[in-house]
C-alpha positions as CSV (number, residue, x, y, z in Angstrom):
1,X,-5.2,0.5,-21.5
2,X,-9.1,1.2,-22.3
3,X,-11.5,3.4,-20.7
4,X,-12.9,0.5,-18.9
5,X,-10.3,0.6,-16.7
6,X,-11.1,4.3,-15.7
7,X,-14.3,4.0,-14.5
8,X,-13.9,3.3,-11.3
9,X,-10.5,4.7,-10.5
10,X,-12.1,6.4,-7.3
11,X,-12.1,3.3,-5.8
12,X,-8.6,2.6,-5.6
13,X,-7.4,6.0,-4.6
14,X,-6.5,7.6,-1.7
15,X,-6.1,11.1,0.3
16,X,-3.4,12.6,2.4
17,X,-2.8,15.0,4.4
18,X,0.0,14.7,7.1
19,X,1.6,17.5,7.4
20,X,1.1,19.2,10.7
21,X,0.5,22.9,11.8
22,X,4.5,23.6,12.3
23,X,5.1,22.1,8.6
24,X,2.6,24.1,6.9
25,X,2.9,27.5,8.4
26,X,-0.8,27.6,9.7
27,X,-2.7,27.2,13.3
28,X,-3.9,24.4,14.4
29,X,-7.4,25.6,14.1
30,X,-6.2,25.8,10.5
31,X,-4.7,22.6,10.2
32,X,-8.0,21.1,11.6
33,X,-10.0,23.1,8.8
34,X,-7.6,21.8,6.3
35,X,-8.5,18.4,7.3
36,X,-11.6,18.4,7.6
37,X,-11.6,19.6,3.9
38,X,-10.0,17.0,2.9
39,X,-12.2,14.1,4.5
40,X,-15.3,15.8,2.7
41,X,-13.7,15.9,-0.4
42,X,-12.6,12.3,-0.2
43,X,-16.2,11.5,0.9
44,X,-17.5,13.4,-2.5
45,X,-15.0,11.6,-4.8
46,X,-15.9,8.4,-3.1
47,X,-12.2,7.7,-2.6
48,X,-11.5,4.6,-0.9
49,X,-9.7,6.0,1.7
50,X,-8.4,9.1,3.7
51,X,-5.0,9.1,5.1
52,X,-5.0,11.8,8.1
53,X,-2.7,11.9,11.2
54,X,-4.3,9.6,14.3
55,X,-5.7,13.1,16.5
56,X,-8.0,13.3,13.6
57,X,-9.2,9.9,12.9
58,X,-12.2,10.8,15.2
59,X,-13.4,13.9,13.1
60,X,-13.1,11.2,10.4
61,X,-15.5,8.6,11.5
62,X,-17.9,11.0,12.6
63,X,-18.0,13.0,9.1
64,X,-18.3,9.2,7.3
65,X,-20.8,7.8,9.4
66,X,-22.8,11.3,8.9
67,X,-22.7,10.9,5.1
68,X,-23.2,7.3,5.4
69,X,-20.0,6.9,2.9
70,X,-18.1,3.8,2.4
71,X,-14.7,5.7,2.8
72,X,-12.1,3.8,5.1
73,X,-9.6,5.6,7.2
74,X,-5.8,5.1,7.2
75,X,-3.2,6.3,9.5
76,X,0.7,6.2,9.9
77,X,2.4,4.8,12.7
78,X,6.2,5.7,13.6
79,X,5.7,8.8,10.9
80,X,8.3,9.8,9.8
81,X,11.5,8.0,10.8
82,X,10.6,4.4,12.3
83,X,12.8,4.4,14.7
84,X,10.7,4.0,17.5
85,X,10.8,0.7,20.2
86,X,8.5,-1.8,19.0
87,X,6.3,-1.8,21.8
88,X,5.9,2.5,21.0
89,X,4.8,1.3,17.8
90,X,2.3,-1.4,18.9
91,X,0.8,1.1,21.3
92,X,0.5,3.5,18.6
93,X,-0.9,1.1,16.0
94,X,-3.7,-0.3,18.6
95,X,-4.7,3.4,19.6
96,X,-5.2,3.9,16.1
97,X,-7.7,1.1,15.2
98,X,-9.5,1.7,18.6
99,X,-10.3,4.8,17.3
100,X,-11.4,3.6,14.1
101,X,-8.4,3.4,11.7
102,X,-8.8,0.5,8.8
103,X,-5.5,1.0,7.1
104,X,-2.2,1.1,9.5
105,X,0.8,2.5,7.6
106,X,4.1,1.8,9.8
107,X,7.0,3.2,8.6
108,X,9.7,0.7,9.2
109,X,12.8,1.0,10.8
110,X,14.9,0.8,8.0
111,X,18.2,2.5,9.7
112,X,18.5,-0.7,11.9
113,X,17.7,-2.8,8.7
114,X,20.9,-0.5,7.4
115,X,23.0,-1.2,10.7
116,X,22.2,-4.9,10.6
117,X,20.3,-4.8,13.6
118,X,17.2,-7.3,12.6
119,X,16.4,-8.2,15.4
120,X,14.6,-5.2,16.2
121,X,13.3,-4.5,12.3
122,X,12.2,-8.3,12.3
123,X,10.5,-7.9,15.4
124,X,9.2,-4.7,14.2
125,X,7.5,-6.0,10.8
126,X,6.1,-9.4,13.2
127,X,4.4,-7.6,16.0
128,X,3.3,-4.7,13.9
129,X,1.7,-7.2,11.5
130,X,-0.1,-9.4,13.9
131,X,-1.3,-6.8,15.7
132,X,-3.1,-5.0,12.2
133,X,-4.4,-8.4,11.3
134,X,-5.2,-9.6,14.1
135,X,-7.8,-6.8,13.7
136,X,-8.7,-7.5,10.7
137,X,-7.0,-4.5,9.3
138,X,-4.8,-3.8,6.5
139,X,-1.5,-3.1,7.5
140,X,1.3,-1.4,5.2
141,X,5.3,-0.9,5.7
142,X,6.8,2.3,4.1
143,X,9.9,1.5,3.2
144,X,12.3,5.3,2.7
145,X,13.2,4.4,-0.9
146,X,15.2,8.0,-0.9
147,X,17.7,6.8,2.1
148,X,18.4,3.5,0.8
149,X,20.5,2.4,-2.5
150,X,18.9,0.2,-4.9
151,X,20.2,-2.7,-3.1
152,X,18.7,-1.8,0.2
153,X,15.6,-1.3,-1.4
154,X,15.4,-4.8,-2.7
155,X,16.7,-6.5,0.3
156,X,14.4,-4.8,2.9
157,X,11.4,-5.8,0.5
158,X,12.4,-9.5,0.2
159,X,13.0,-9.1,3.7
160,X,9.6,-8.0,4.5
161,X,7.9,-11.0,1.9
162,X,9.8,-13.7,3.5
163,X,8.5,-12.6,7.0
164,X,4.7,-12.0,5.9
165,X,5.2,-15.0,4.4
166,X,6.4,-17.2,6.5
167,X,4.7,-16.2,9.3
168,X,1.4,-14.5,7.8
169,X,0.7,-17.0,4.8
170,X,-3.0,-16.9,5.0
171,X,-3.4,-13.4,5.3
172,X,-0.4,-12.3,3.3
173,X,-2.6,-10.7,0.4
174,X,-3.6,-7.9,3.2
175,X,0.0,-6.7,3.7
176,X,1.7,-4.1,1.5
177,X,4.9,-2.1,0.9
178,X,5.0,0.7,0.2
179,X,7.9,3.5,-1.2
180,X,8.3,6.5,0.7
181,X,7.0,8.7,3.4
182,X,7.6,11.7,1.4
183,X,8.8,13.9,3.9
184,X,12.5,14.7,3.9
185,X,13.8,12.5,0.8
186,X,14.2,13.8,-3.1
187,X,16.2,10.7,-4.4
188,X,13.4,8.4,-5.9
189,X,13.5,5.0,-7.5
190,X,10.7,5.3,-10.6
191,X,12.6,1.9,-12.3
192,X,12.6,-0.5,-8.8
193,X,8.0,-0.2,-8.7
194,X,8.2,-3.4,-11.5
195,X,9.8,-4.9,-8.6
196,X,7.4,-3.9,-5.9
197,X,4.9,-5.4,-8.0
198,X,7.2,-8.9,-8.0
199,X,7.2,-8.5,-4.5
200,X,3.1,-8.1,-4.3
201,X,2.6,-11.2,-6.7
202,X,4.5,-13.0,-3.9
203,X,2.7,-11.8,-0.7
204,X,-0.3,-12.4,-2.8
205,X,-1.7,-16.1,-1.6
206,X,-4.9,-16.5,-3.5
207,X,-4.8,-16.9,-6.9
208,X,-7.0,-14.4,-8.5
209,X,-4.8,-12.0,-6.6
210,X,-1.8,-13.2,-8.1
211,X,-4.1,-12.9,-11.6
212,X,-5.2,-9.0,-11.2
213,X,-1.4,-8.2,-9.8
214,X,0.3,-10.1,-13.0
215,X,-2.2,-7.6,-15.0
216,X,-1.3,-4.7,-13.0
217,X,2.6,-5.5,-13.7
218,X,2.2,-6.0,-17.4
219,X,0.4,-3.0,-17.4
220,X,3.5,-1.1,-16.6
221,X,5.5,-2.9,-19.5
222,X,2.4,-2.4,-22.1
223,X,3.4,0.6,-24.0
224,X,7.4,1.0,-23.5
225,X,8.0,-2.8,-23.6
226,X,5.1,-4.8,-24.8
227,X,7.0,-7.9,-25.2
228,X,7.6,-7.4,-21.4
229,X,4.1,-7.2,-21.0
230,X,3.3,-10.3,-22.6
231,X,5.4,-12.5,-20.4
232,X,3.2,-11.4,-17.8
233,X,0.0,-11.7,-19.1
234,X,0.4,-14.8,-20.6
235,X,1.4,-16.1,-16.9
236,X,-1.6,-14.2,-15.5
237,X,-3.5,-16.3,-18.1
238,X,-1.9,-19.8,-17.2
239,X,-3.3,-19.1,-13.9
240,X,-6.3,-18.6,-14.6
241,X,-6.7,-21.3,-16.2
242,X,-5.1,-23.4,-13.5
243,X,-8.2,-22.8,-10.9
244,X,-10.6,-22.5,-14.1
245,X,-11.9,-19.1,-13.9
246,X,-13.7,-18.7,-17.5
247,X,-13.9,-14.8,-16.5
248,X,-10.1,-13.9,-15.8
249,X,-9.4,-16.5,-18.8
250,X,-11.2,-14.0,-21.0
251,X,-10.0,-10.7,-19.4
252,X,-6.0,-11.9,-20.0
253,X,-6.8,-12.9,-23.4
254,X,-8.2,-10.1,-24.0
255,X,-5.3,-8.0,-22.6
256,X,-3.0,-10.4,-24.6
257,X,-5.1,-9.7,-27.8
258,X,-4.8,-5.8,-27.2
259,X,-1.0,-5.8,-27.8
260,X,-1.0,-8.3,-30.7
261,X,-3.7,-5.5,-32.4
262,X,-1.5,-2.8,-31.8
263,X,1.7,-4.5,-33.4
């Protein structure tokens, strides 16, 4: 939209590197290089975080605290398939923030969501959950987006809302879905992120989070369908309003007044 929302992307972007020594065609010894790499350069950018396997979360924290940066680390759990017991993947999550993990991406178990078996993906998303919180930790589900239809896809995320909701509702605005692991899957669903962004507004408790998500959402609309875009900015701006805050009443206004100068 304007530049001022460019200068301080680094701060919302991450790094990855999962892929293992087998995947790549490399040593291990290489495999650690490569990571290694990859924390420093996330360190230099100032990224806000560095997603790397668990074995190297310790080379992680001990290259941050060195260069005294602010970079968090992140983790999967269950990578790639998520079909693992839940106690596997509570074992595997609480490993990972012993050893200094702050973000704990699970990837659920979304072929017994498919089979109808929820007891296990319900206790899955629970235990997982409380475990990250409990924490104080951000916790993630990575939802395949490429082995489920578009239905699927929308069912396991309202599935997931209802059951942060429900259960979580004061720490709902740390939990997050996200699309794909990436690894295995080409099919891809560009036109269902509007409604991962619905589905964020509603995990979202506070109000100013519901604000800056509205935003973000519009944002996707603003150039293909700014009328789109207005819907959600003026409810972004009713909010605001709402709790009283004179400086997110000014920054929807003047996202509002952006679009009406373009027309």
């Amino acid at each position: 939209m304007t530049m001022e929302k460019l200068v301080n992307i680094a701060d919302y972007l991450d790094s990855t590197y999962l892929k293992t020594s087998a995947e790549e065609g490399v040593s291990e010894i290489e495999t650690k290089e490569i990571v290694i790499n990859a924390i420093k350069e996330a360190i230099d950018a100032k990224f806000a975080c560095i997603m790397i396997r668990s074995e190297f979360i310790a080379i992680a924290k001990e290259l941050i605290e060195k260069s005294k940066s602010k970079l968090k680390i992140g983790t999967v759990v269950d990578f790639p398939f998520g079909n693992s017991t839940t106690e596997q993947k509570i074992i595997e999550a609480k490993s990972a923030i012993e050893s200094g993990a702050y973000d704990i991406d699970y990837v659920c178990d979304y072929n017994a969501f498919k089979r109808g078996a929820f007891a296990k993906f319900d206790s899955d998303i629970l235990e997982g959950t409380k475990i990250v919180l409990g924490n104080k930790k951000i916790v993630k589900w990575i939802i395949e987006t490429g082995a489920l239809s578009a239905d699927e896809i929308r069912n396991i995320a309202k599935r997931i809302s209802t059951l942060v909701q429900s259960n979580f509702p004061q720490n709902a605005n740390k939990v997050f879905i996200k699309t794909s692991t990436g690894k295995g899957f080409i099919k891809s669903h560009i036109k269902m992120l509007p409604f991962f962004f619905v589905h964020l507004i509603t995990l979202a408790k506070q109000d100013t989070n519901k604000v800056i998500t509205l935003l973000e959402l519009g944002d996707q609309y603003e150039h293909n369908k700014p009328d789109s875009a207005l819907v959600y900015y003026h409810r972004a701006l009713d909010i605001s309003k709402q709790f009283k805050s004179q400086k997110l009443i000014a920054k929807c206004s003047r996202y509002i007044g952006i679009i009406y100068y373009y027309q």
